[in-house]
GUNUKOL-753019 format. One record per residue (C-alpha): x, y, z; residue in three letters; residue number from 1. Coordinates in Angstrom, 1 decimal, decimal comma. Example, Ala and Ser with C-alpha at 12.3 -4.5 7.8 and 13.67 -1.06 7.14 Angstrom:
BEGIN
+--------+--------+--------+-----+-----+
!     c1 !     c2 !     c3 !   r !   k !
+--------+--------+--------+-----+-----+
!   12,3 !   -4,5 !    7,8 ! ala !   1 !
!   13,7 !   -1,1 !    7,1 ! ser !   2 !
+--------+--------+--------+-----+-----+
//
This chain:
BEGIN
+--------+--------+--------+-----+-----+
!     c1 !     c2 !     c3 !   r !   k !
+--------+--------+--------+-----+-----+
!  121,5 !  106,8 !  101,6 ! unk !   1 !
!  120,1 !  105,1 !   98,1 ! unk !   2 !
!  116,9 !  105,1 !   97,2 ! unk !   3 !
!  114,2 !  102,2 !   98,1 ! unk !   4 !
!  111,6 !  100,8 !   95,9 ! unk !   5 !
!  109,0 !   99,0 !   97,4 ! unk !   6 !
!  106,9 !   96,6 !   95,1 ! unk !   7 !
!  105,6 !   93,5 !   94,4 ! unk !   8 !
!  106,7 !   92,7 !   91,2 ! unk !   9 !
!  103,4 !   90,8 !   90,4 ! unk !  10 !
!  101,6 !   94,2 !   90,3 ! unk !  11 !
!  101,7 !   96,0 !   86,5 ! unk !  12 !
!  102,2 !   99,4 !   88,3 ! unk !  13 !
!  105,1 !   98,0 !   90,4 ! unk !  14 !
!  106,7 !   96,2 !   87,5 ! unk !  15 !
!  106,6 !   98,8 !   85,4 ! unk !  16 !
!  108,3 !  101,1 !   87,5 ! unk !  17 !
!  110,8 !   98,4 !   88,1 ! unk !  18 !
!  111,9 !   98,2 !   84,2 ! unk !  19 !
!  111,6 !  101,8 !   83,9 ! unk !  20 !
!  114,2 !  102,0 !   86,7 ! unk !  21 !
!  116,3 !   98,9 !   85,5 ! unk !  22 !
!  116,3 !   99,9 !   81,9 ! unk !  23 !
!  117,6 !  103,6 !   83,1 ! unk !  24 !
!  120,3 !  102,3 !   85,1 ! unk !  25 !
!  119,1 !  104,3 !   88,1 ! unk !  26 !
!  120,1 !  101,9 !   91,4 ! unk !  27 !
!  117,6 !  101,3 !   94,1 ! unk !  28 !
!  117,7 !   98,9 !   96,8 ! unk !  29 !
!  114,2 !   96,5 !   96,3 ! unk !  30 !
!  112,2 !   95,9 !   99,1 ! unk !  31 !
!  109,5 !   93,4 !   98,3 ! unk !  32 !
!  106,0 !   93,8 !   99,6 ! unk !  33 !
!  103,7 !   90,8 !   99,4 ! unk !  34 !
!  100,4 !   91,9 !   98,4 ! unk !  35 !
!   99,0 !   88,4 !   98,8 ! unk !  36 !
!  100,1 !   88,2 !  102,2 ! unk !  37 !
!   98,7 !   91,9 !  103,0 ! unk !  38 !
!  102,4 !   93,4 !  103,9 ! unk !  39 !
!  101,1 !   96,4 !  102,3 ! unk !  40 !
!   98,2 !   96,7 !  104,8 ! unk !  41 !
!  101,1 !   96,5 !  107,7 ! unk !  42 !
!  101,5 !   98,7 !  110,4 ! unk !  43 !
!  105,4 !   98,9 !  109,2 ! unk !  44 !
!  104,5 !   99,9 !  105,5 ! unk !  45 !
!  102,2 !  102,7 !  106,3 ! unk !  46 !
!  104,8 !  104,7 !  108,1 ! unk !  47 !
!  106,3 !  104,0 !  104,4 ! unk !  48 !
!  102,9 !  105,2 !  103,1 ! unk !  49 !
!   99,8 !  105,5 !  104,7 ! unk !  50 !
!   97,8 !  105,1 !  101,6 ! unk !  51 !
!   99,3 !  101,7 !  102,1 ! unk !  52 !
!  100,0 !  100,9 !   98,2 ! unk !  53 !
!  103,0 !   99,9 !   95,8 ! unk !  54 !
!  104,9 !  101,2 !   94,4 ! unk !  55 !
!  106,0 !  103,5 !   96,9 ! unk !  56 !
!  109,8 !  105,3 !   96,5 ! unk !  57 !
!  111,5 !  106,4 !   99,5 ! unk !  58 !
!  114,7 !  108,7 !   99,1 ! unk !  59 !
!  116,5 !  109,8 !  103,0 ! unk !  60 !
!  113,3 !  112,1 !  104,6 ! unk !  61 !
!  111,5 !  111,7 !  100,4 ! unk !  62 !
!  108,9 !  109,5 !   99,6 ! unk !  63 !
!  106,8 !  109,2 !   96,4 ! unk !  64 !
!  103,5 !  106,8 !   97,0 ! unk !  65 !
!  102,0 !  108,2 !   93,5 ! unk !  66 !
!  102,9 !  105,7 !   91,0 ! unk !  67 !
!  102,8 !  107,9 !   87,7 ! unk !  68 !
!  105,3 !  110,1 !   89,7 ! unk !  69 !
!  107,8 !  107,2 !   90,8 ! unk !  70 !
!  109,5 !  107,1 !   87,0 ! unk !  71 !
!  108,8 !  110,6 !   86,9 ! unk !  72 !
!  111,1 !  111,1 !   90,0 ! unk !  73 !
!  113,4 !  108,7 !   88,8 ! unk !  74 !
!  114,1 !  110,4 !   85,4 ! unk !  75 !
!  114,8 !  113,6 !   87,5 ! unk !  76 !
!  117,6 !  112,1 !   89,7 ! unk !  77 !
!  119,2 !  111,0 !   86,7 ! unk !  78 !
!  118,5 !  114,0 !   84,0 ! unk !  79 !
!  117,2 !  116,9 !   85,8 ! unk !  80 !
!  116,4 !  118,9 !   82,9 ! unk !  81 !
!  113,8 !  115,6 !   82,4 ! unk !  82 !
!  111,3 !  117,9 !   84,4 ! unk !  83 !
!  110,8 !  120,8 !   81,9 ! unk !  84 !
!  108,6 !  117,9 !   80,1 ! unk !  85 !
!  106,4 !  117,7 !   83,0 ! unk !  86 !
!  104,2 !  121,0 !   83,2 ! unk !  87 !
!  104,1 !  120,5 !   79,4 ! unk !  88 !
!  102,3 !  117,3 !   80,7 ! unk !  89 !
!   99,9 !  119,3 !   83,3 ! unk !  90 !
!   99,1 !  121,6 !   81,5 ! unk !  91 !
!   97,8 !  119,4 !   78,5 ! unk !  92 !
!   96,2 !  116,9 !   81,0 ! unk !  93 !
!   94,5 !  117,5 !   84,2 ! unk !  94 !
!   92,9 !  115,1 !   87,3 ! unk !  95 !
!   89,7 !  114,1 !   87,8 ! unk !  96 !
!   88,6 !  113,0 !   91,1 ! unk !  97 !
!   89,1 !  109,3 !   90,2 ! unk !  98 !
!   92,8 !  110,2 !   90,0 ! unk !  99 !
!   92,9 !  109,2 !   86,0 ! unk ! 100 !
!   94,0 !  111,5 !   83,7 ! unk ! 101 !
!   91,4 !  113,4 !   82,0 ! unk ! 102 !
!   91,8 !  116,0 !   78,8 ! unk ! 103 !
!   91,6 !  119,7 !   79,9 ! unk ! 104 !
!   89,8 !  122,0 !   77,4 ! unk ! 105 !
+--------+--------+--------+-----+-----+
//
């Protein structure tokens, strides 16, 4: 089984996950999710994510609903020594509550 994106490509998250995935060469099946129509506020889509949001990357039992960690995923089925960079990343830059990233001391 492939992986699944689900996005609507008029959202600036999902499209750039989209050409981050496209310009990789990493294949996907697309599923579109209208945001205008409310799709993502679907009963079908939150078993997809209950946060009920796109981009949203589902992999066999896997599925990534945190957009910052959809390339990051990505990247790591295609060069899995990509994740070394990432606790470099962590460490350097922590959460706040708002989910943004915010400089650690």
């Amino acid at each position: 089984m492939g992986l699944e994106l689900y996005l609507d490509l008029l959202s600036q998250p999902c499209r750039a996950v989209y050409i981050f995935a496209k310009k990789n060469s990493i294949p996907f099946e697309l599923c579109s999710v209208d945001l205008r129509k409310g799709q993502h506020l679907s009963d079908v889509f939150a078993q997809v994510n209950p946060r009920q949001k796109v981009p949203a990357l589902k992999g066999g039992d896997f599925i990534l609903t945190e957009s910052l960690w959809v390339p990051a995923a990505k990247s790591l089925k295609a060069d899995p020594s990509w994740l070394r960079g990432t606790s470099v990343w962590r460490r350097q830059w922590g959460r706040s509550s708002s989910r943004r990233p915010m400089r650690s001391s």
